[in-house]
Biopython code that builds the backbone (N, CA, C, O; Angstrom):
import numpy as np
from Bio.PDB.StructureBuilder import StructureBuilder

atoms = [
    (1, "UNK", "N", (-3.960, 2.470, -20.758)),
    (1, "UNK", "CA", (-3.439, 2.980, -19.499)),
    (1, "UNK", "C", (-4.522, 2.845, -18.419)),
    (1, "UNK", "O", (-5.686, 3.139, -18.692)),
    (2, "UNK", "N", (-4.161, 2.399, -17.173)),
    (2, "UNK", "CA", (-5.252, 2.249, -15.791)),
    (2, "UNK", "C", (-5.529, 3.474, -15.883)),
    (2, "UNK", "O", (-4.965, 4.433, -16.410)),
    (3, "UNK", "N", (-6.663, 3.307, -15.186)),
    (3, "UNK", "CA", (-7.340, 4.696, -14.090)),
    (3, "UNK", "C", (-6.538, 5.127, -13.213)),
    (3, "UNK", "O", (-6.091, 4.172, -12.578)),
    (4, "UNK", "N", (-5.959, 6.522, -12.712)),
    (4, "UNK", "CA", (-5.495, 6.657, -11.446)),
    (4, "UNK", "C", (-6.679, 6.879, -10.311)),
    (4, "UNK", "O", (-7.822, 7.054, -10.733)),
    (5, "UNK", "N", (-6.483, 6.878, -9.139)),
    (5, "UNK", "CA", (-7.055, 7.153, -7.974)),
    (5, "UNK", "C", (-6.820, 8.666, -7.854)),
    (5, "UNK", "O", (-5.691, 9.146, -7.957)),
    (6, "UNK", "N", (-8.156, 9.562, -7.586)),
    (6, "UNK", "CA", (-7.693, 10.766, -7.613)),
    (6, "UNK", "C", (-7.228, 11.208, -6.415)),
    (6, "UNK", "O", (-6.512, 12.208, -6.470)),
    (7, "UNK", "N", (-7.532, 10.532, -4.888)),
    (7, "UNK", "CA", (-6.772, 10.926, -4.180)),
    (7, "UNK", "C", (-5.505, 10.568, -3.800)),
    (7, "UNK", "O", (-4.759, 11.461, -3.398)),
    (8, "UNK", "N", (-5.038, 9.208, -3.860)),
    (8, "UNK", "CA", (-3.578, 9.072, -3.635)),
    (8, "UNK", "C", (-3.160, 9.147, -5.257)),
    (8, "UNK", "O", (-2.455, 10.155, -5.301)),
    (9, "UNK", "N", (-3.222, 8.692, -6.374)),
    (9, "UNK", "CA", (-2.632, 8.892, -7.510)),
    (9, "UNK", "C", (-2.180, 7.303, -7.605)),
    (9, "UNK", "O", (-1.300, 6.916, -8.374)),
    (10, "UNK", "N", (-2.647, 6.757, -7.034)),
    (10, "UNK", "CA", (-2.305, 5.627, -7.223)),
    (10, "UNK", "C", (-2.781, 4.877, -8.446)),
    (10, "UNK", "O", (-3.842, 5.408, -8.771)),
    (11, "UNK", "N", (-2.346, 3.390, -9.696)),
    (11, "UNK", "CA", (-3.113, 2.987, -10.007)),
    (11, "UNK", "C", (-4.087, 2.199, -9.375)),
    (11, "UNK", "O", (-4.008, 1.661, -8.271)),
    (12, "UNK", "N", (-5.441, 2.174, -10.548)),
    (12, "UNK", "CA", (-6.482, 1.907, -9.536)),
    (12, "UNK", "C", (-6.873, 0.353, -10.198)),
    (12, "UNK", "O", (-6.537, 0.071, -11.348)),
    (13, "UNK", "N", (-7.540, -0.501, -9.418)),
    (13, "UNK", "CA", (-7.551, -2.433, -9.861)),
    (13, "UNK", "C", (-8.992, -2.186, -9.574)),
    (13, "UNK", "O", (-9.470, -1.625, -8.588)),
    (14, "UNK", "N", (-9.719, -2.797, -10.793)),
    (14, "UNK", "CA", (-11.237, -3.295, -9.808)),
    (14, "UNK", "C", (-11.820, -4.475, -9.421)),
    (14, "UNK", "O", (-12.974, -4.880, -9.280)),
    (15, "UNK", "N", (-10.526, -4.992, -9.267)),
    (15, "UNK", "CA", (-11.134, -6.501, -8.775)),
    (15, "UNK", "C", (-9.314, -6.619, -7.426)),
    (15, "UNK", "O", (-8.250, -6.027, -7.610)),
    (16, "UNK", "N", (-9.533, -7.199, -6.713)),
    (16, "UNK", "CA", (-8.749, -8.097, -5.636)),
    (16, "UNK", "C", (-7.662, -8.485, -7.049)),
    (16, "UNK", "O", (-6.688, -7.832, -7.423)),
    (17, "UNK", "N", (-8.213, -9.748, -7.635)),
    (17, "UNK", "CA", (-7.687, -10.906, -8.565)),
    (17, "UNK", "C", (-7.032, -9.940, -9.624)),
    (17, "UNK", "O", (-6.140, -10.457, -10.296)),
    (18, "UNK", "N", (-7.324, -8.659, -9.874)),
    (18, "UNK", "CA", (-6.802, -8.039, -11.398)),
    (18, "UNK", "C", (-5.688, -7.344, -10.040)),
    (18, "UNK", "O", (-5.301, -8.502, -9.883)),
    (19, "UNK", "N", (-5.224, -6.888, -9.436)),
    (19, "UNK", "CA", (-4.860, -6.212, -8.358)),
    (19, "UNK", "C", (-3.189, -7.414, -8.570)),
    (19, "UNK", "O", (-2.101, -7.216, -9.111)),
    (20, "UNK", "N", (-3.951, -8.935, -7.624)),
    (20, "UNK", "CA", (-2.992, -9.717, -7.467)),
    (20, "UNK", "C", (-2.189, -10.133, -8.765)),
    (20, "UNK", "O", (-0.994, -10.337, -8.550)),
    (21, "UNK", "N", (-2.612, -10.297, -10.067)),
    (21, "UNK", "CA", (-2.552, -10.615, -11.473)),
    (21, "UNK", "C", (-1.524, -9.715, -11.671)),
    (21, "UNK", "O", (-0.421, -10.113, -12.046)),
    (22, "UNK", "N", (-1.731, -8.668, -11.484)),
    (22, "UNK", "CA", (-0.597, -7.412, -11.990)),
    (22, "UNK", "C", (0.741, -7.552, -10.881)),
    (22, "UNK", "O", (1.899, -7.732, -11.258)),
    (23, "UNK", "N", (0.399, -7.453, -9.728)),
    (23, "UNK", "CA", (1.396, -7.720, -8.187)),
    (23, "UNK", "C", (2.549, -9.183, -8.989)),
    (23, "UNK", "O", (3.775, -9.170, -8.883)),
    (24, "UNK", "N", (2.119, -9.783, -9.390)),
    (24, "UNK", "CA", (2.548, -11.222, -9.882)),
    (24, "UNK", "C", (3.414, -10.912, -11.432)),
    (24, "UNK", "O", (4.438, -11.520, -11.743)),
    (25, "UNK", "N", (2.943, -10.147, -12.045)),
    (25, "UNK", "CA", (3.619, -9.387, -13.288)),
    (25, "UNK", "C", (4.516, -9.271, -13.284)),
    (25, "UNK", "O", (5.470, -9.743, -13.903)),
    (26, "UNK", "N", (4.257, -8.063, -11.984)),
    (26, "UNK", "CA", (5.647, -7.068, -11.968)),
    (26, "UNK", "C", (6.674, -8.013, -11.258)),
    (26, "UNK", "O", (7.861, -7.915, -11.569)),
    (27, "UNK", "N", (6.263, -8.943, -10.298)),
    (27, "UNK", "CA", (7.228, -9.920, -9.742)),
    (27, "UNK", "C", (8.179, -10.865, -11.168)),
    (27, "UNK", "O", (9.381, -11.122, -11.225)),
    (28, "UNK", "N", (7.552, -11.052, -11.734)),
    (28, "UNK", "CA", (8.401, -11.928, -13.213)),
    (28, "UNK", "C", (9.069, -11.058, -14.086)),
    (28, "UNK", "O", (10.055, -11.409, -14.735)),
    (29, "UNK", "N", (8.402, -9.545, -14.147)),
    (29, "UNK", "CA", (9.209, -8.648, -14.921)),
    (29, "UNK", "C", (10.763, -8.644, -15.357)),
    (29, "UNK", "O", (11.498, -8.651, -14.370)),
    (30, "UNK", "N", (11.200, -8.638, -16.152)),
    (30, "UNK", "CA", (12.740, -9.302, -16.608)),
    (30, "UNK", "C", (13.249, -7.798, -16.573)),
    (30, "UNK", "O", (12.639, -6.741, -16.735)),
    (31, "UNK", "N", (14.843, -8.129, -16.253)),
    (31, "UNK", "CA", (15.627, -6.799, -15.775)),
    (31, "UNK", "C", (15.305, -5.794, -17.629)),
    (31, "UNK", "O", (14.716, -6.166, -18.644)),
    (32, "UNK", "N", (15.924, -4.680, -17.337)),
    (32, "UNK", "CA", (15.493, -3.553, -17.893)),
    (32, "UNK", "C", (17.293, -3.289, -18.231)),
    (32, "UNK", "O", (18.161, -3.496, -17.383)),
    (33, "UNK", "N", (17.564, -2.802, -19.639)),
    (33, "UNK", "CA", (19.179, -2.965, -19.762)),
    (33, "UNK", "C", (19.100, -1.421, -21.225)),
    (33, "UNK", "O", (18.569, -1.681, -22.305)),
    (34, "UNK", "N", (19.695, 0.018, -20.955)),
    (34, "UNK", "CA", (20.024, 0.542, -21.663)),
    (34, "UNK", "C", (20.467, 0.705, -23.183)),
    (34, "UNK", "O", (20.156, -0.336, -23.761)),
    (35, "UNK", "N", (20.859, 1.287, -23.748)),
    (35, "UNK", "CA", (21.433, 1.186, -25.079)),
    (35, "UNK", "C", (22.714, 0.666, -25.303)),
    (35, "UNK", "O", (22.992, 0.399, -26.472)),
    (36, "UNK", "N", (23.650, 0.442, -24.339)),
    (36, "UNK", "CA", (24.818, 0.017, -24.374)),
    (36, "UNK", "C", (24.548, -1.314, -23.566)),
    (36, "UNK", "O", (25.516, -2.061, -23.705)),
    (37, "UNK", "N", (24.018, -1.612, -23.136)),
    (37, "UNK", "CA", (23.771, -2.741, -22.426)),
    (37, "UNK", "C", (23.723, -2.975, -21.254)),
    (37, "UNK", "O", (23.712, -4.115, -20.789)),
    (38, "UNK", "N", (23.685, -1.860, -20.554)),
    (38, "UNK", "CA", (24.115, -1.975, -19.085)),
    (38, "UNK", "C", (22.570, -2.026, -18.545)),
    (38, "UNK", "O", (21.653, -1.351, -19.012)),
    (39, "UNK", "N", (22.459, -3.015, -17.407)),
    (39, "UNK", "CA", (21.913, -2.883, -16.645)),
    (39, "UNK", "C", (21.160, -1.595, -15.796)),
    (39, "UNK", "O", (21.721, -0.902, -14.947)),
    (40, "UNK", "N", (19.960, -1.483, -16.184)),
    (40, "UNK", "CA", (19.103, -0.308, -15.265)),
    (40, "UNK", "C", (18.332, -0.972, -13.967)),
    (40, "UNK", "O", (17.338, -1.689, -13.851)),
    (41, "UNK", "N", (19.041, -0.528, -13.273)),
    (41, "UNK", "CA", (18.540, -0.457, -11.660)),
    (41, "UNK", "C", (16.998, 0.200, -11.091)),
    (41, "UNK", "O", (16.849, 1.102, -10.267)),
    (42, "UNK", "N", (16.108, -0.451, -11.709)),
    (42, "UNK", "CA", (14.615, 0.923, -11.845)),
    (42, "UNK", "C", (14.676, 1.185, -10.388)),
    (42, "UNK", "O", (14.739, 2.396, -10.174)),
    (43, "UNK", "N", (14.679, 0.295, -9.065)),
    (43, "UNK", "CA", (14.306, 0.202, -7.989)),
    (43, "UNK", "C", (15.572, 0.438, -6.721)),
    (43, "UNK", "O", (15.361, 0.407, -5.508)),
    (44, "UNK", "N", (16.635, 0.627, -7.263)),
    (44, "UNK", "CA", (17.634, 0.670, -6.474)),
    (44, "UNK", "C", (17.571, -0.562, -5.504)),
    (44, "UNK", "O", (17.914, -0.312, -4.348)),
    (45, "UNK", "N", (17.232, -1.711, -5.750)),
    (45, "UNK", "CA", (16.958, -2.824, -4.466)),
    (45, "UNK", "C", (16.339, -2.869, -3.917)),
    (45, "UNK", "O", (16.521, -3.693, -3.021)),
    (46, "UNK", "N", (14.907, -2.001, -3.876)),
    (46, "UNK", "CA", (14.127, -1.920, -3.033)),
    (46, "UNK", "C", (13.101, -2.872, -3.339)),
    (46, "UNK", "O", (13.245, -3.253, -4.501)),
    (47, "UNK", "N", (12.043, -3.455, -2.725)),
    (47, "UNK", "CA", (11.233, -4.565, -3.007)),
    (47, "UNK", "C", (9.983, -3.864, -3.854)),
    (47, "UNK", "O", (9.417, -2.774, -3.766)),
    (48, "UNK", "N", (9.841, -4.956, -4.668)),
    (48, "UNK", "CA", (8.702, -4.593, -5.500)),
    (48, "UNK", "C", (7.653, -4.439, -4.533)),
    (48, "UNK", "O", (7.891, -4.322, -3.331)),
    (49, "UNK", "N", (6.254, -4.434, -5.128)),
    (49, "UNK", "CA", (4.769, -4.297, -4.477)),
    (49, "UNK", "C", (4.432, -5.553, -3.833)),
    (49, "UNK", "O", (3.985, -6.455, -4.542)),
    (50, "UNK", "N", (4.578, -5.727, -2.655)),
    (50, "UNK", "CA", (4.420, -7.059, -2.164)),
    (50, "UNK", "C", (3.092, -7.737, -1.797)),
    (50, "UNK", "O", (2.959, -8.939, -1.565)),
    (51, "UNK", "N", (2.051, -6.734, -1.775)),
    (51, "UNK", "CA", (0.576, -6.559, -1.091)),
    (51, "UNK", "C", (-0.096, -5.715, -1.841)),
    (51, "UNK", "O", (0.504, -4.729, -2.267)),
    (52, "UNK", "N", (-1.382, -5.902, -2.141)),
    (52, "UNK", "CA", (-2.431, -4.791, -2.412)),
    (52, "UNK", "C", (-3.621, -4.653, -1.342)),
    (52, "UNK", "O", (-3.858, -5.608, -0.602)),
    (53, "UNK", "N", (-4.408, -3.409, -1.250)),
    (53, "UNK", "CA", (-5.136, -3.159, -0.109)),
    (53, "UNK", "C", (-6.155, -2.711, -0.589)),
    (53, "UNK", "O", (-5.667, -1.786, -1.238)),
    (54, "UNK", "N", (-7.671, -2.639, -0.845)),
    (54, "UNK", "CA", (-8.962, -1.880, -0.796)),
    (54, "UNK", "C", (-8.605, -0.424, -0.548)),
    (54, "UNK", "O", (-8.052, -0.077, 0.496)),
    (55, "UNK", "N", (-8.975, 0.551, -1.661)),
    (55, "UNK", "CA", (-8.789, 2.116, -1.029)),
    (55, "UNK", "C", (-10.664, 2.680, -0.604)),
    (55, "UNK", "O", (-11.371, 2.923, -1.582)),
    (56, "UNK", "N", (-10.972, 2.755, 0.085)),
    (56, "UNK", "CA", (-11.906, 3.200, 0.343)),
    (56, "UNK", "C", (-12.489, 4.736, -0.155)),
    (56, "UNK", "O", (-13.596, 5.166, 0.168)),
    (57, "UNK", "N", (-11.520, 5.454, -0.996)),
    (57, "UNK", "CA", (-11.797, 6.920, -1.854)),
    (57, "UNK", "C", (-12.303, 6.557, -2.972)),
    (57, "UNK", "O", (-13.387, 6.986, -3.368)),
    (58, "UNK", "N", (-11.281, 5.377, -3.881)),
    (58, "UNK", "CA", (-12.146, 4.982, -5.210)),
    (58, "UNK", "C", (-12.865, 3.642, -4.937)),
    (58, "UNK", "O", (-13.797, 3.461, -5.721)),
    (59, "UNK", "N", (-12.749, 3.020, -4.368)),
    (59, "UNK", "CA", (-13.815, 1.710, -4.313)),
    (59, "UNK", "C", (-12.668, 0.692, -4.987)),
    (59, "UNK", "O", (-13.104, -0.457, -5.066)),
    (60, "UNK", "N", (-11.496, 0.826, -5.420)),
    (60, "UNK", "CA", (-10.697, 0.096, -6.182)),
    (60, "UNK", "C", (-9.499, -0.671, -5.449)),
    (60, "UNK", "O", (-9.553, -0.502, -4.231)),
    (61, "UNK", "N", (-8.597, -1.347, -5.807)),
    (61, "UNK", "CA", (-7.566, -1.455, -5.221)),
    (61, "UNK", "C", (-6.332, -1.286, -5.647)),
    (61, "UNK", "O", (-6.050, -1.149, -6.838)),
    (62, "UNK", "N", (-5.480, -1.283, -4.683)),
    (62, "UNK", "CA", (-4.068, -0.337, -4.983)),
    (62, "UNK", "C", (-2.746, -1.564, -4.289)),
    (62, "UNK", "O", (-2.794, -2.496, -3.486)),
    (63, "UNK", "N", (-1.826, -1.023, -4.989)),
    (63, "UNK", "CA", (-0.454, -1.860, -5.027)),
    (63, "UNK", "C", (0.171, -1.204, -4.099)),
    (63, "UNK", "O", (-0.028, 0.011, -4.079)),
    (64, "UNK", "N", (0.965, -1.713, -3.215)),
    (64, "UNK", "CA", (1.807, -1.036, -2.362)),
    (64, "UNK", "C", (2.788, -1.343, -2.054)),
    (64, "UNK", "O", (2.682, -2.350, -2.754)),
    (65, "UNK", "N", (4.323, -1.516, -1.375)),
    (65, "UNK", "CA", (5.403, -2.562, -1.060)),
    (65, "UNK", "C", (5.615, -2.251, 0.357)),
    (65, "UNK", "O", (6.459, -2.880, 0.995)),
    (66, "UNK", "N", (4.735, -1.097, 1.030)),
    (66, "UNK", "CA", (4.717, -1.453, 2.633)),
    (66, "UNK", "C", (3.751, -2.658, 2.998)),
    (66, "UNK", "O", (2.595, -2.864, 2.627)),
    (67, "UNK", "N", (4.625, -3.436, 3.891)),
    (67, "UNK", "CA", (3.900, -4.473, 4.844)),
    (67, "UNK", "C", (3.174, -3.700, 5.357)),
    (67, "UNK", "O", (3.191, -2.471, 5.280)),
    (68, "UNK", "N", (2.077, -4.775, 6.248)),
    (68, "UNK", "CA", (0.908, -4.288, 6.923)),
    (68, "UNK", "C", (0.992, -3.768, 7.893)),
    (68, "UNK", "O", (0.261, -2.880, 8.333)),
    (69, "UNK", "N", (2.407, -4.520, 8.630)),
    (69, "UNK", "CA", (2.616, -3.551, 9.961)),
    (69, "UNK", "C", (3.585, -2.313, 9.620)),
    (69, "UNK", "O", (3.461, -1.354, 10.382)),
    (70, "UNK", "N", (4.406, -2.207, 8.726)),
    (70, "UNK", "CA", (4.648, -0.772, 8.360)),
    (70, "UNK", "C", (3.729, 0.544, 7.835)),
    (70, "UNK", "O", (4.068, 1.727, 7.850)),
    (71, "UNK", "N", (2.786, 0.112, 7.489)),
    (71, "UNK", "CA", (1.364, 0.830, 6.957)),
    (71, "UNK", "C", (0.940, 1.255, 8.641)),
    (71, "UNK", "O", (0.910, 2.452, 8.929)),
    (72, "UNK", "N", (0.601, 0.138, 9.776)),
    (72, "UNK", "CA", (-0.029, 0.446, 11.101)),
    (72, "UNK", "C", (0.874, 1.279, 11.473)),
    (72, "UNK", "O", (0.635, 2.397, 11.016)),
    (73, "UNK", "N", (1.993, 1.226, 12.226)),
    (73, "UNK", "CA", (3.146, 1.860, 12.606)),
    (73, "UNK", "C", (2.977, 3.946, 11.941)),
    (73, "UNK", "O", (2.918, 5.074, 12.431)),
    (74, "UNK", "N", (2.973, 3.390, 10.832)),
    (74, "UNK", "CA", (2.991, 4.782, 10.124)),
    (74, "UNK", "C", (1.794, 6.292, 10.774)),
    (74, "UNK", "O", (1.712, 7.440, 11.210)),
    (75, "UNK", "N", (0.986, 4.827, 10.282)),
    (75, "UNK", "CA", (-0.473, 5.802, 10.651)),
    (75, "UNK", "C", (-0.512, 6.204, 12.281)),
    (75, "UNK", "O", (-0.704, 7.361, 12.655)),
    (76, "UNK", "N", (-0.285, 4.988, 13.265)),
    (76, "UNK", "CA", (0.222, 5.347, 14.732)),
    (76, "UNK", "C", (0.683, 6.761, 15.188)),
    (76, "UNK", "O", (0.219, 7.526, 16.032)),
    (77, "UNK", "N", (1.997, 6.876, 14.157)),
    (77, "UNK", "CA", (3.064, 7.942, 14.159)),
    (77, "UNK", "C", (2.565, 9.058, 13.803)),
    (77, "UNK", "O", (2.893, 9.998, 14.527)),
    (78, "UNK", "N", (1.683, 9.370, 12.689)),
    (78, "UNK", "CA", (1.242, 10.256, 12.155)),
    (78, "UNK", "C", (0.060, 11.015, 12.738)),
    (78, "UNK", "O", (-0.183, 12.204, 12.533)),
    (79, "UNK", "N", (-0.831, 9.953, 13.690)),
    (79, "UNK", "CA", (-2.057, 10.366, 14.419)),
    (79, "UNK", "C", (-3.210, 9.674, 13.541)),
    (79, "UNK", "O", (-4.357, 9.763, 13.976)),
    (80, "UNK", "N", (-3.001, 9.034, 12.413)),
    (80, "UNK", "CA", (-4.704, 8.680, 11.355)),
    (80, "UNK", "C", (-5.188, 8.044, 11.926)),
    (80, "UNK", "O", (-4.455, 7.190, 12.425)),
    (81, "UNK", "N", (-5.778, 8.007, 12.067)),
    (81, "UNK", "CA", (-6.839, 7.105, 12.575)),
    (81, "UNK", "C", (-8.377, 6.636, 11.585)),
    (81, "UNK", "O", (-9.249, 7.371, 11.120)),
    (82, "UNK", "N", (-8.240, 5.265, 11.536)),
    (82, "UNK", "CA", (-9.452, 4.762, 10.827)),
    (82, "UNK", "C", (-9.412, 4.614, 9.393)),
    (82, "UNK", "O", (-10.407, 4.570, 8.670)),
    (83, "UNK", "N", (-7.926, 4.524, 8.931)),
    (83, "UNK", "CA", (-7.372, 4.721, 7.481)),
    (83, "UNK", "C", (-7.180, 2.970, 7.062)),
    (83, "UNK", "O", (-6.750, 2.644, 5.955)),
]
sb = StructureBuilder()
sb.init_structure("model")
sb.init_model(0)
sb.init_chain("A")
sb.init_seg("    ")
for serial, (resi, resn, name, xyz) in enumerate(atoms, 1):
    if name == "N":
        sb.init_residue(resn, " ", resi, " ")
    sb.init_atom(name, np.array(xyz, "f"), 0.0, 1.0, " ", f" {name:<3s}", serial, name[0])
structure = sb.get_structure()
């Protein structure tokens, strides 16, 4: 099992390349199907992790599926500054 990040809880990558390696995984990951056979929806349609980013709390990097300008936007909204 990864390390989590103790401040976001995120898992934690220590390399860029082990980060992108896993991002690329979960992209090939084959659907997920119950005991009867039905199809499990893990994500409801929502997009996998499209990007990973440097966390500056653990020194590691982290998976995310906000774009870069939804990440800016956010922080804008919120007041962070320097995140």
């Amino acid at each position: 099992m990864k390390e989590k990040c103790r401040v976001t809880g995120k898992t934690r990558y220590e390399s860029h390349t082990e980060a992108r390696v896993a991002m690329e995984v979960l992209r090939m990951d084959k659907p997920h199907y119950d005991i009867s056979g039905k199809r499990v929806k893990h994500r409801q349609g929502q997009p996998k992790q499209i990007r990973y980013f440097y966390c500056r709390f653990c020194g590691g990097y982290h998976l995310t599926k906000w774009r870069q300008k939804e990440y800016r936007d956010y922080n804008d909204r919120e007041g962070i500054k320097g995140v």
